[in-house]
N, C-alpha and C positions, 0 to 999 in steps of 0.2 A: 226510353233513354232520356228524351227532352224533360218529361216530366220528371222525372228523377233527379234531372242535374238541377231542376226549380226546388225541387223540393231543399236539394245542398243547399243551395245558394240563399234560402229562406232560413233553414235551421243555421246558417254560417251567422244571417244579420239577429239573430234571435240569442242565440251563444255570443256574440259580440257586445247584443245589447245587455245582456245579462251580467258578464265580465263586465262591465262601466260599471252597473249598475251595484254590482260587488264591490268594487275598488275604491267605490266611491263613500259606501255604507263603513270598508274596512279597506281602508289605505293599505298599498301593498308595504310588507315588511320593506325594511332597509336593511343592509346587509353590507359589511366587509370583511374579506376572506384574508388571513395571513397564513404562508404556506411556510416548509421547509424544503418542496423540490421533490421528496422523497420519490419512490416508482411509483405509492400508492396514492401520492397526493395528485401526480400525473394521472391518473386515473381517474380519480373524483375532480379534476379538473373539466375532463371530459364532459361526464355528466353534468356537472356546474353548470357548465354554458348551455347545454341544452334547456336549462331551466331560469335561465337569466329573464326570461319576460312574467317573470312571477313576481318580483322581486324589484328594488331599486338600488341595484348592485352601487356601493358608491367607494370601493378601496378592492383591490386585489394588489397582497403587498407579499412580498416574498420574504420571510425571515429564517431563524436559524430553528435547532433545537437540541436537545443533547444528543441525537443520531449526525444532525448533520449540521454544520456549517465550512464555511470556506475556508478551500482546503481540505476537509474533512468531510471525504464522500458525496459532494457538493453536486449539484445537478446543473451549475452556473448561474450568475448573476441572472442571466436573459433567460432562462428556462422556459418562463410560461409566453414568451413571445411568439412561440410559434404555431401554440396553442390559439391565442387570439388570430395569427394569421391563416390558420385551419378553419375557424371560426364565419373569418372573412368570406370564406371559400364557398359554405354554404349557409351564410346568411340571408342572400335573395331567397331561396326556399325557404325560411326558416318563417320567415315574414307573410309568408302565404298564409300562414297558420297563425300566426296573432304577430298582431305589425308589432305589439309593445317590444318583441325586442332590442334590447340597444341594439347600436351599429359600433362594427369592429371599429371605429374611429374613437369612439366615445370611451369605450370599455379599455381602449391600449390609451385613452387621456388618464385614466385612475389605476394604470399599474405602478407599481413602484417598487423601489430596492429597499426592504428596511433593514432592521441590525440584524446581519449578518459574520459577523468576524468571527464571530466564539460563540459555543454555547452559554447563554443567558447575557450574553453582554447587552447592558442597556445604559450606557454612560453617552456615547454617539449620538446626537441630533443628527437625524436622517432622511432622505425625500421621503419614503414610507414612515417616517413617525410623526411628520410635519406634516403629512396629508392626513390622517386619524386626527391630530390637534384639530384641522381646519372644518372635520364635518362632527367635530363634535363641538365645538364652539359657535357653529353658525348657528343661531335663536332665532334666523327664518322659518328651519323645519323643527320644528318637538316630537319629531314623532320619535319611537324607540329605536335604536339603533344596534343590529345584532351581530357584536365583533365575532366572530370565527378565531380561535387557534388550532388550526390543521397540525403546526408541528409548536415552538414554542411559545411564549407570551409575554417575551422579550420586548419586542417592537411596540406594543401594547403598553407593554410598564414605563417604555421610553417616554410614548407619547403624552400617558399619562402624569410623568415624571412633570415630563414640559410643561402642564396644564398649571402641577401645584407650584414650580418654581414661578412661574409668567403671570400665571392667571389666578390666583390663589380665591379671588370672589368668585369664580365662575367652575367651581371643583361642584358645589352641590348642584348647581344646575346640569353640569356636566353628567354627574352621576346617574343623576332620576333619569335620562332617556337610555344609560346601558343596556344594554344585556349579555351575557357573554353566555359561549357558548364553547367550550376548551374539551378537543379528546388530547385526555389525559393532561398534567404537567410537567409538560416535555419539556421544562425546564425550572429553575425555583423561584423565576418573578413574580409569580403568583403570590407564593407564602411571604418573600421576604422584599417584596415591596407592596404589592398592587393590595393584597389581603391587611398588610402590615399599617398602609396608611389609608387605602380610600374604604377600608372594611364597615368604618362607620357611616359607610351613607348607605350601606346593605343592597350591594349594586345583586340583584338577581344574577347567578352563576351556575348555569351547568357544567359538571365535568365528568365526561362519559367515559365509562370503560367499555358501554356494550358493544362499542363501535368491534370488539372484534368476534362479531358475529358476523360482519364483512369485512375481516383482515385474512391473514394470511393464514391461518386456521380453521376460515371457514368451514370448508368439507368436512369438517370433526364437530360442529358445533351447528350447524343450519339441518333441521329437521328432516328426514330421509325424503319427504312426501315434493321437499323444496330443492334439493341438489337440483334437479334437473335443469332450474331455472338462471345456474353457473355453469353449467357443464360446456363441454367445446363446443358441442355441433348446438346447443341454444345460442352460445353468444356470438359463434360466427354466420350462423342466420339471420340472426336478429341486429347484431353490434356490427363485426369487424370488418363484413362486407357485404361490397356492394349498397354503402350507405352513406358515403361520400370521405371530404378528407378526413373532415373532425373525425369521425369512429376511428378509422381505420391507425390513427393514433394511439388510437386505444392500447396498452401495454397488457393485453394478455400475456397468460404464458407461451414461452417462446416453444421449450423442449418437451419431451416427454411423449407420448404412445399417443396417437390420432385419431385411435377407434373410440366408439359411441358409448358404451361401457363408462360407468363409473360405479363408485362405492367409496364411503366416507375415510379418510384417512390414503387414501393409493397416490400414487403419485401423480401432482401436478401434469394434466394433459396439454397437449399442444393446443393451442386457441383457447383457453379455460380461463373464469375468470380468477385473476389472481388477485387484489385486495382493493378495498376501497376503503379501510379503516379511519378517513377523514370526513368522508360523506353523512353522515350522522348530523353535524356541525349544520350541512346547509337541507339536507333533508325535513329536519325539524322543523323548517320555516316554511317549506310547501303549505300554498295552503291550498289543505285536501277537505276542510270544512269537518276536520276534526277538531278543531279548537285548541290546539296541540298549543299555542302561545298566550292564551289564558292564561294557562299554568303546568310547571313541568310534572305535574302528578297528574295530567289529564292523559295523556298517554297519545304516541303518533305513529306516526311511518319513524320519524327520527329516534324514538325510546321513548320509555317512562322514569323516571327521576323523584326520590323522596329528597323533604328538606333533612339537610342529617346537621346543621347548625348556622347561625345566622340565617344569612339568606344563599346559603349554598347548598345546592343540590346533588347525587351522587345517586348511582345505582340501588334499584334496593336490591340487599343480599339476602337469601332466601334459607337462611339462616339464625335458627331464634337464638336470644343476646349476643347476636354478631356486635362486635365492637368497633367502629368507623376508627381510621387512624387521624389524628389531629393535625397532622402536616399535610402531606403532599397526595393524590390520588394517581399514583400512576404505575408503569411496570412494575417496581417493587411492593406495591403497597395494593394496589386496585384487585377487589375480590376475582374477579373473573380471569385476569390476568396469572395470576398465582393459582387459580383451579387450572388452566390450562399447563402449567407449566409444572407444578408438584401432586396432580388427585389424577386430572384425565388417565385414563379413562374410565375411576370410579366412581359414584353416585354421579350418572348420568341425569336423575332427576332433577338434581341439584343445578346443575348446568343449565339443562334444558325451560328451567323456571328463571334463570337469572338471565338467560335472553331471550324470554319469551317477550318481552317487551317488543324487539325490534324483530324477531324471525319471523313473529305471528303475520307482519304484513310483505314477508319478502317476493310472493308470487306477484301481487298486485304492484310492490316499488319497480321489479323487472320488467312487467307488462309496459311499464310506464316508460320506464327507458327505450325499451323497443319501439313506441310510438312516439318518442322522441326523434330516434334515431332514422324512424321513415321519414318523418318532418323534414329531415337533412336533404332528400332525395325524389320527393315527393309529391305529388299534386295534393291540393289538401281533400277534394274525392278520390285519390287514389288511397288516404288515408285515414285514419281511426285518430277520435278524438274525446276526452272523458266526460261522461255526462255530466249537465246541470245538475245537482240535485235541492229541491226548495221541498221544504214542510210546513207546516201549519202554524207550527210554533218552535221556539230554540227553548225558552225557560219559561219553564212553568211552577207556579205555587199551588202544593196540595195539602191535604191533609190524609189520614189514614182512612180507607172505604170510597176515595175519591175512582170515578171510572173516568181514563182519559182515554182522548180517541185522538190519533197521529192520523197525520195524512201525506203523503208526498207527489201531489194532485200538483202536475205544471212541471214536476220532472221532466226534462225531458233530454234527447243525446243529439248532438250538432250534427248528426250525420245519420239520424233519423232507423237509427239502429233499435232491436227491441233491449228491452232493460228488464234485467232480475233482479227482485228485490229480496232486501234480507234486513232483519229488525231486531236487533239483540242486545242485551244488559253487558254494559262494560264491568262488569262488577268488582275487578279487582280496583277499581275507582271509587264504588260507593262508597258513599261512610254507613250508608247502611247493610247492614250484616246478614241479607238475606236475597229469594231469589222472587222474582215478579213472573208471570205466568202471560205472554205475549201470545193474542189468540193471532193466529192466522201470518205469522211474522210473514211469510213468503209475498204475503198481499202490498198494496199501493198504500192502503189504510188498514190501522191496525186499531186495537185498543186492545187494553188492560185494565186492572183493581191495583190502587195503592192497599201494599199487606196491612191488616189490623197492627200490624204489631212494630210498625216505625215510631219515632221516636222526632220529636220538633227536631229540628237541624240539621237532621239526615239529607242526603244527595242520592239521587238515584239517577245514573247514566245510562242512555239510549242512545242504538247509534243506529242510524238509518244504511244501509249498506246498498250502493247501486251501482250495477256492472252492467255495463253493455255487451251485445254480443258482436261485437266486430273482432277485428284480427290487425294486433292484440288487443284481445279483452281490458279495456278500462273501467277501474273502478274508482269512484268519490264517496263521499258522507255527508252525513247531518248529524250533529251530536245534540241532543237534547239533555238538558241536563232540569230534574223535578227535585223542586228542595220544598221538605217537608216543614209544613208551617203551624 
């Protein structure tokens, strides 16, 4: 037992040192979240804070969107207060486990009211659009700064609005550290402001329909093999109790049949999970050592995303000369949303490719919550944590006939668990159009032959894949990415 808890306490300062030692090579993202209150954004609220020590959270603003604003269906001004005051509750354990996360003190300093009154109204200067002006104007930090719209992009346009009126020199500097990150447009500030004037500085824009691969449709859309990882009796083991206050918030379903049993399409069970179709937005910025913020066609836990003009990004539809609509990307318009709503439930292949982006990783996004959610409650040897994973090299230049040889020698898991490895061609990412032959993927080191038959320019994507065997199982990456020279 003594030696045991040496061994924690060894791999604890080792995973600690490794986390600096990351953060330091790759600054953590920067991140502010604009919600609309909604039930589901309560939800991905939840998750949110469990992952706040990843991140340099610096805004959680509450806005409108065409579902909701005040007055209309409104969740109230103070919604997410009580969230951080949850938060509060199991923060001393939160800290066992990596001290970076803020403190409820800090996190309710950067909440704020933005525009609110109406859908899309963005005439209002507001404490939430004056706190977006302030962290995007400070030229202390450069680094990128990844806006979230959970519901609409209102508050957003406001802020930005403020920039061009006030600050009119400081709009391109502004611009180059964006990134936004919009499920759907949940309201038109996008097209007929924010696209209309800052369009010319080609601010990087995702705007995600996959997200409802975890909305409220899910059970009809998440692969038979992964149900189980929403079902009642997973997420009230894992989530809703006995995991302190924050979970227990958690807005499952309330009604519906209690037994173990399910099948895609039946009705909502009691403790089941119900939607998290905002989660997408802050997912994407995990960093799982996918490389997912490179670029939105590298593909993540949060989706994969083509450029479909400018510099905006959108689902790809699985669909040959599918034609993008030139305005808006959302309930009306968004591929996924209209297959849900006029085809399901025919050509199920069609469906099933056009969220394969974001389902392919949903057992391992789950596992991750669940090990969050011990974190709540938990000694940190009482609990599982996701391996380091380190290789040989991240980019490499080859040419055709080249034999490469991978290593992931120094892997290793904070809590001294064994680790399974797995070594596969991301290949709906290559540019090249073919498939590589991975002797021994299962191994620590691998190698392969670049094919005779690449072409200079080509990309070919490797992902190192390692899962611990603790409870729950945690998995991380290495994406190697070989561009042919």
């Amino acid at each position: 037992m003594i030696i045991k808890k040496k061994l924690s306490i060894i791999m604890f300062v080792l995973f600690c040192l490794s986390q600096t030692i990351f953060y330091e090579q790759n600054l953590k993202p920067r991140v502010i979240v604009t919600s609309d209150g909604e039930i589901d954004d309560e939800c991905s609220m939840v998750r949110f804070l469990l992952y706040t020590n990843e991140w340099d959270v610096e805004g959680i603003i509450t806005s409108s969107s065409q579902y909701h604003w005040r007055g209309h269906k409104w969740a109230g001004d103070d919604w997410v207060e009580q969230y951080l005051d949850t938060y509060g509750q199991v923060y001393s354990n939160l800290v066992k486990h990596d001290k970076a996360y803020p403190s409820p003190e800090y996190l309710k300093s950067i909440a704020f009211l933005g525009n609110v009154d109406a859908e899309g109204e963005m005439e209002i200067v507001t404490p939430g659009s004056e706190h977006i002006v302030k962290v995007l104007l400070d030229e202390s930090d450069n680094r990128p700064v990844w806006i979230q719209a959970w519901g609409g992009t209102n508050t957003i346009a406001r802020a930005l609005k403020t920039i061009e009126e006030n600050h009119p020199e400081k709009m391109e500097y502004v611009a180059s550290k964006l990134r936004f990150f919009f499920i759907w447009e949940q309201d038109n500030t996008y097209q007929t402001y924010i696209r209309r004037v800052w369009g010319k500085f080609n601010i990087q824009t995702i705007i995600c329909d996959q997200f409802w691969a975890i909305a409220y449709q899910w059970d009809k859309v998440m692969p038979e093999d992964k149900l189980g990882y929403f079902s009642n009796g997973w997420m009230k083991s894992n989530i809703l109790e006995g995991h302190g206050a924050l979970c227990s918030l958690y807005e499952a379903y309330k009604g519906g049949s209690d037994n173990e049993g399910w099948r895609a399409g039946s009705p909502k069970q009691k403790g089941a999970f119900r939607s998290e179709g905002d989660s997408p937005a802050f997912i994407y910025t995990i960093p799982t050592g996918l490389r997912s913020l490179e670029s939105p066609d590298f593909g993540g836990w949060g989706g994969r995303y083509i450029k479909v003009r400018e510099n905006t990004w959108l689902d790809p539809v699985p669909e040959a000369n599918y034609t993008y609509p030139e305005g808006r990307w959302y309930t009306q318009s968004a591929w996924g949303r209209n297959y849900m709503r006029n085809i399901y439930p025919e050509n199920q292949d069609l469906m099933n490719a056009y969220f394969n982006p974001l389902t392919r990783w949903a057992d391992a996004l789950q596992n991750d919550f669940a090990a969050r959610a011990d974190w709540c409650v938990k000694s940190f040897e009482e609990a599982n944590h996701a391996p380091v994973v380190l290789v040989n090299a991240l980019d490499i230049e080859a040419k055709a006939g080249d034999k490469i040889k991978l290593s992931a020698k120094g892997t290793f898991d904070p809590d001294g668990d064994k680790l399974i490895y797995k070594w596969w061609q991301y290949d709906e990412v290559d540019s090249y159009n073919g498939k590589i032959e991975i002797l021994k993927p299962n191994k620590i080191s691998v190698g392969f032959m670049v094919p005779k038959d690449v072409k200079e320019g080509d990309t070919i994507h490797l992902v190192c894949e390692v899962t611990d065997t603790g409870k729950p199982a945690l998995t991380r990456y290495r994406r190697i990415i070989i561009k042919i020279k």
